[in-house]
C-alpha positions as CSV (number, residue, x, y, z in Angstrom):
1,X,12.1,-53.8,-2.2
2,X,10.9,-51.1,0.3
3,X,10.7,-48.4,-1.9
4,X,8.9,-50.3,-4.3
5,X,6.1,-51.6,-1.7
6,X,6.0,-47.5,-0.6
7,X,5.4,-46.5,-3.9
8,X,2.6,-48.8,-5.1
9,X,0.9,-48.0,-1.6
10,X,1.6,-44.2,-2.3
11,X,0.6,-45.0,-5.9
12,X,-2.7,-46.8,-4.6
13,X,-3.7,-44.0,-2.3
14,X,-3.2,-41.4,-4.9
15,X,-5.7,-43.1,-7.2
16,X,-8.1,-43.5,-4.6
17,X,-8.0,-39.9,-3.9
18,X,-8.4,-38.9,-7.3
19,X,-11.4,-41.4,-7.9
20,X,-13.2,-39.9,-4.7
21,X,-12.9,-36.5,-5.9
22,X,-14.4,-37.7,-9.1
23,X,-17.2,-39.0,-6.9
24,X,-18.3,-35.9,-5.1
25,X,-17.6,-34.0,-8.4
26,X,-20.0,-36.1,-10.3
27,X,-22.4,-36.5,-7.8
28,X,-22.5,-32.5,-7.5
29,X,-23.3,-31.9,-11.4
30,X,-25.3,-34.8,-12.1
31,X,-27.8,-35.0,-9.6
């Protein structure tokens, strides 16, 4: 049950990262 919990949390972080990354990267091209 842990390991699942620590995953999706791992899992949740990960995406966040990716989708600020995404932001900055956008941000610097579009505008």
């Amino acid at each position: 049950g842990d390991e699942r919990m620590l995953r999706s949390t791992l899992h949740r972080r990960h995406v966040i990262q990716i989708g600020t990354i995404l932001h900055f990267v956008a941000k610097r091209y579009i505008f």
